[in-house]
C-alpha positions in Angstrom: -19.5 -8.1 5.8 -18.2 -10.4 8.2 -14.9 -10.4 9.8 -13.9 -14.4 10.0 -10.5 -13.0 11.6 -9.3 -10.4 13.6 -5.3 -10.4 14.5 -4.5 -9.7 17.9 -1.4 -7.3 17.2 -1.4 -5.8 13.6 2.0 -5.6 12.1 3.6 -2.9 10.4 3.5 -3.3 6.3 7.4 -2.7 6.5 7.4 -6.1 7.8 5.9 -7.7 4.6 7.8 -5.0 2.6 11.2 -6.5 3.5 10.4 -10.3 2.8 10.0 -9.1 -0.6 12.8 -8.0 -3.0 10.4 -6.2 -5.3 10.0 -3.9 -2.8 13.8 -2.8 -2.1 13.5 0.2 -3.8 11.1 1.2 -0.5 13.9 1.2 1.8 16.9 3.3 -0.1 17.4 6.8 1.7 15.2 9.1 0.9 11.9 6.8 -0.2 10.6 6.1 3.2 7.6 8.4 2.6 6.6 5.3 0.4 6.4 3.0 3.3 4.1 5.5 5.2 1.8 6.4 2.8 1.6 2.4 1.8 0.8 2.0 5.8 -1.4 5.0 5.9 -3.3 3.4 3.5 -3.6 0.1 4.9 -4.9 1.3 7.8 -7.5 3.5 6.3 -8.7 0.4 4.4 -8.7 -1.9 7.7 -10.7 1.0 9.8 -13.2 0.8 6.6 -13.8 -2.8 6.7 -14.0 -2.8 10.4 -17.0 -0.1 10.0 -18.9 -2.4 7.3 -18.5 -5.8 9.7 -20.2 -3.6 12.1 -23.2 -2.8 10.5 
């Protein structure tokens, strides 16, 4: 794998989240576990391609 870019500052997914009004239902009281477990996820999958770029 090759990375062809690599952002400087990575942004939160509740940033992205918010621009879209599919999403809403994300941000009602009592769903915010969804927004963490959609970031947790992100991340894992951004530390995993980091890992293959690397070999």
């Amino acid at each position: 794998y090759i990375l062809s870019y690599k952002p400087r500052n990575k942004l939160p997914v509740e940033e992205y989240l918010k621009m879209q009004g599919r999403f809403a239902h994300m941000f009602k009281p009592g769903n915010e576990w969804m927004i963490e477990e959609v970031q947790k996820e992100v991340d894992r999958n951004w530390e995993e391609l980091l890992k293959l770029a690397e070999m």
